[in-house]
N, C-alpha and C positions, 0 to 999 in steps of 0.2 A: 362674447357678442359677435355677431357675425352682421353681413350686409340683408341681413332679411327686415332687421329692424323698421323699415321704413315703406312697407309694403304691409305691415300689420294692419288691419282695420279690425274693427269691434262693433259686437252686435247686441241690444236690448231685445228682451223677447218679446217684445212689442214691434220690432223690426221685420216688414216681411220677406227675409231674407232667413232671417230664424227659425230652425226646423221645425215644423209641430212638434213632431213626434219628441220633442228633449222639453217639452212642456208638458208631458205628462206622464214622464219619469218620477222618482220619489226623488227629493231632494235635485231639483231640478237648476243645471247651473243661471247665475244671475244675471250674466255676461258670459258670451263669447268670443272670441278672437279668431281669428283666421287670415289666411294669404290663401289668395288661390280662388276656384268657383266651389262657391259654395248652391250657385243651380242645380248640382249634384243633387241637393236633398230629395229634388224632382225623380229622385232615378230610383234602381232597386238597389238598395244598399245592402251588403251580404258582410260580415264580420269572418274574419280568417285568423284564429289566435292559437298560441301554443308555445312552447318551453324557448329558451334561449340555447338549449343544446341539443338540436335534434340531432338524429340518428340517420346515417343514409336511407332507410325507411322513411323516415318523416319528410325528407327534403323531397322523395319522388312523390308521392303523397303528396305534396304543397302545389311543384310543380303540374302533376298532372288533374289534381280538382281547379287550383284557381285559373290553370290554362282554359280549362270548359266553360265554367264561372263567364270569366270575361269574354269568349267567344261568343257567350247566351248573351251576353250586356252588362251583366253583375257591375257594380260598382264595389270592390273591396274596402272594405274598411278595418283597418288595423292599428296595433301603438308604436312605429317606427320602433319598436325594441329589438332587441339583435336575435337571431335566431328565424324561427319562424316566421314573425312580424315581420321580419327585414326582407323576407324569400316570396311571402305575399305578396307586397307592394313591388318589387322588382319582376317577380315574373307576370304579374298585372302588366305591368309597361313595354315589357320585351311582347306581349301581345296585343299591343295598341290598344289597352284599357285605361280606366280613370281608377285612382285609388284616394281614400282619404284617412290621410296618418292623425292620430287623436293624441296628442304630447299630456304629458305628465310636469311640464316645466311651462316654462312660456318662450312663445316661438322665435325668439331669437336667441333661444340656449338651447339649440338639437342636443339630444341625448337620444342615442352615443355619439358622439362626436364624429367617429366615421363616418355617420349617416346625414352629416350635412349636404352632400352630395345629392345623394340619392332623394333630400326635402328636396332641394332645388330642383330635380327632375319631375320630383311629382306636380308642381305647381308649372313647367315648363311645358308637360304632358295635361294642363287643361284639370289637374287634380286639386286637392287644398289640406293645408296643414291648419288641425284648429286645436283650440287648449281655452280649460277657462280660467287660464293663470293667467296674471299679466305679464307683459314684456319684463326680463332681468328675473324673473322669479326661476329660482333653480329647481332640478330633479331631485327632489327630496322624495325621498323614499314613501312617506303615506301619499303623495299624492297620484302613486300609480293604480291602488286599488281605488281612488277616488273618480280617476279618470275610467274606468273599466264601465263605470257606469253608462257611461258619455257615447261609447264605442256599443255597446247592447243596444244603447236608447237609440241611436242614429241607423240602426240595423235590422231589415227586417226579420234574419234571423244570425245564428251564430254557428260557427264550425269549427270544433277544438281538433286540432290535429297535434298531438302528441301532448303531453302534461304530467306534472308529477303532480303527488299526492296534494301539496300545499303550493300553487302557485299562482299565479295574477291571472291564467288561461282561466283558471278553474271559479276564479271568480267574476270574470263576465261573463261568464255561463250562469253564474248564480243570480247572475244583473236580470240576466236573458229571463230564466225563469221566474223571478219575480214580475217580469215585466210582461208576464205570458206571449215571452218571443218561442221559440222552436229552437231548439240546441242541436245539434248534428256532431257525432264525435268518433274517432276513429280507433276502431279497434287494433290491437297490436299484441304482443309478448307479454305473457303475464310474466315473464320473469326482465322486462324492459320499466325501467325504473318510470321512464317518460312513455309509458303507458297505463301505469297506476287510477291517475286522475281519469285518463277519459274512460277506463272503465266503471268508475265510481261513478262519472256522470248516467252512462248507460243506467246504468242499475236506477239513479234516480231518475228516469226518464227521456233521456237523451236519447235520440234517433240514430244508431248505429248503424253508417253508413261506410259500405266499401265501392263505390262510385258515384261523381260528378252526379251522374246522370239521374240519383235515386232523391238528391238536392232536388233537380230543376221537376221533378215529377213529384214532388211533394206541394210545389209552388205551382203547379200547373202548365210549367212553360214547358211550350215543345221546340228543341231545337233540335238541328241536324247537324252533326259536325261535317266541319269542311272536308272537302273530298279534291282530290285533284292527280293528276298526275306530273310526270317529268320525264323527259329527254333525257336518256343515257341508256347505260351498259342494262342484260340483265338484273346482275348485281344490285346495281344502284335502285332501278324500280322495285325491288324485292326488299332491300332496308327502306326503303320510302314508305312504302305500304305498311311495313309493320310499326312505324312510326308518328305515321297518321294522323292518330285519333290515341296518342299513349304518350307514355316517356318510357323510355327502356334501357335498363342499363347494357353497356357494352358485352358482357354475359350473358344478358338475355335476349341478345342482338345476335349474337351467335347459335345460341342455342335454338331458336326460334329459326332463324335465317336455311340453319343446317351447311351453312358454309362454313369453309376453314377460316379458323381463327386468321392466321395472315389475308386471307385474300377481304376478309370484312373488314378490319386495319386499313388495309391496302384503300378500298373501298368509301369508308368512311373520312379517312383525313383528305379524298378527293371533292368528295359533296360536303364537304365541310367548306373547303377553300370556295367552291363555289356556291354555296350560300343555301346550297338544298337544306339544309341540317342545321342543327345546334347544338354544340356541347353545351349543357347547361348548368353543369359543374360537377364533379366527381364521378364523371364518366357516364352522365345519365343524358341521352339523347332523345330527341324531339324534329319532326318535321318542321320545315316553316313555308306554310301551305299558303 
């Protein structure tokens, strides 16, 4: 039990709070629960799912499509599961977006436990946590491809970034297409275990997409990414730019830059402390424009 207990509210589909679009799903839940705004429904809701062990691949991938996502307005919507799920909702928030996590339990038993935290942020960030389990109902295992449904039906479409052959990604993709949403899925290694599924989805239809940007020109939105500059050294203007509008790992920060490896080091842990940058974990950086 945790202290969310008591911020739980509940919703009849007769409620006008209650999403359309989860009333004309196939087995459509009876009840819902949530903490948080659920005004969200008003937004574009975008689905971001995929394995619980991604690959340094999948992680820049997560970061640099839901970075764009949310900068266009995207409202992500994901199942707080570890992994992917978890990289969604958090880089949503590190870019001043709204996310809305879809539980497999009921919402006063986060699952995984870790991710108590990171519930509380989403709902402190103007997000919401919903399930249509009741309060004390645990994460029992059928209930997570039950929920998969929940998370397609609240989305106007879906994006699988990384997946093995048989996993919970691969089935809100199946949600998606039953519910004639648009699946978007991410090419990778055929010899990458957690790139299996999305190719399988490809092959059954799924929109093989290797940038943000091929998402918001499918949906018709034109965005421009932000553009800006900063104060400092050559240096520093020079990893800024190539930062931009990407994520790069520290490798290709070098490589790209044409700088010596020290002096980029050197360079980076300076715009770091001053807040130009962000490591955003495993040595993969980002402007913060």
């Amino acid at each position: 039990m945790n202290n969310l207990s008591n911020q739980i509210q509940t919703l009849a589909p007769n409620d006008p709070l209650f999403p359309e679009s989860l009333k004309k799903i196939k087995s459509p839940p009876k009840v819902l629960y949530f903490i948080g705004n659920l005004e969200l429904k008003n937004k574009f809701l975008f689905a971001v799912v995929g394995t619980r062990t991604p690959s340094d691949y999948g992680k820049k991938v997560v970061i640099e499509f839901v970075k764009t996502l949310t900068e266009a307005g995207f409202v992500i919507v994901s199942g707080l599961a570890k992994g992917i799920d978890t990289l969604a909702h958090k880089t949503c928030l590190d870019y001043g977006g709204k996310t809305i996590a879809v539980l497999g339990s009921g919402l006063d038993r986060i699952y995984p436990k870790e991710n108590l935290k990171l519930a509380k942020e989403i709902i402190q960030k103007q997000g919401a946590l919903v399930s249509e389990y009741p309060p004390s109902t645990p994460p029992n295992y059928f209930h997570f491809p039950e929920r998969n449904r929940i998370i397609a039906g609240l989305s106007k479409g879906v994006l699988v970034i990384e997946a093995r052959e048989k996993s919970g990604a691969l089935i809100t993709a199946d949600w998606a297409f039953s519910q004639k949403k648009p699946v978007f899925a991410i090419p990778g290694s055929i010899y990458n275990e957690t790139s299996k599924g999305c190719h399988i989805l490809i092959k059954k239809g799924a929109k093989l997409v290797s940038s943000p940007k091929e998402i918001l020109q499918f949906f018709g939105i034109s965005f421009k990414q932000k553009s800006g500059s900063i104060e400092g050294t050559e240096e520093e203007k020079l990893i800024f730019q190539l930062l931009l509008d990407k994520t790069l790992h520290i490798d290709e920060i070098i490589q790209l830059s044409k700088l010596e490896a020290p002096k980029v080091l050197q360079t980076i842990s300076k715009m770091e402390l001053e807040g130009k940058i962000k490591n955003l974990g495993g040595n993969i950086f980002t402007a913060i424009s």
